[in-house]
N, C-alpha and C positions, 0 to 999 in steps of 0.2 A: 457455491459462489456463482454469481451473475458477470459479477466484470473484476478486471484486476488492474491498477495502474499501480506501475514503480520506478521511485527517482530519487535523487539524492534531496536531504536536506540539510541545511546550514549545522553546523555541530563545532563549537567552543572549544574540545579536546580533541576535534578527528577533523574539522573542517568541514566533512560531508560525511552524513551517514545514508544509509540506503534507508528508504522509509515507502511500505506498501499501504494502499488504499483499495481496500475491498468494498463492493458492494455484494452484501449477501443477498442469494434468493428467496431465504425464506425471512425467519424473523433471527434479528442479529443476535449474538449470547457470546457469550466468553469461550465456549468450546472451541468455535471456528477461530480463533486468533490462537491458542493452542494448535490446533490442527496443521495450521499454515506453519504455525514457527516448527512443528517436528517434522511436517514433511521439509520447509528449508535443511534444517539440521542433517535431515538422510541425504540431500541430494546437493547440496550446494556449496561451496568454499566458504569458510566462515567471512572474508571477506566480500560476498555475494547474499549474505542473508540479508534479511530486512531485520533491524532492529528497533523498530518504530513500525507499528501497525495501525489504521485507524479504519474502521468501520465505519460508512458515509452511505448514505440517501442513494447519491447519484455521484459521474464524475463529471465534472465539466467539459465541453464542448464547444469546437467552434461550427462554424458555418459547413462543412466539410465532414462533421462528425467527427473527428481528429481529438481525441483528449490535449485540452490544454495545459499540460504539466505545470505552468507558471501560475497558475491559478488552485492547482490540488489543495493549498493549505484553506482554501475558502469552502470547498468542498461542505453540502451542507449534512 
C-alpha cells in the first residue's frame, strides 16, 4: 500500500460505517482488500474495522496536502 485514508460513511442501518480508501503501490487486485480486512480482523475492534474498502488512483488533496475527507467518495 502507497497511502491509506479512513472515515465514516452514510449507512441506512448503522448511520455511519467506517469505509477505507487505499491506494495500492503496485497494480490493484483483490488480494490486498483481503489482506487489509484480516489484518483489521487480527488487530481491531469489530467496531473499528473498515467495512467498505475501495481501491482508488489517488486521494484528494487540498492546498496544504491534507486529504480532504469530504471529497473521498469522488476519489478517482
Amino acid at each position: 500500500m502507497a497511502e491509506v485514508a479512513v472515515a465514516g460513511t452514510p449507512s441506512d442501518e448503522w448511520g455511519e460505517v467506517v469505509t477505507a480508501w487505499i491506494v495500492p503501490a503496485g497494480a490493484p487486485d483483490a488480494a490486498l482488500v483481503e489482506a487489509v480486512t484480516a489484518l483489521a480482523q487480527e488487530r481491531l475492534a469489530p467496531y473499528k474495522r473498515p467495512r467498505i474498502v475501495h481501491l482508488v488512483d489517488s486521494l484528494p488533496r487540498n492546498a496544504l496536502g491534507k486529504v480532504v475527507k469530504h471529497r473521498l467518495d469522488e476519489a478517482p
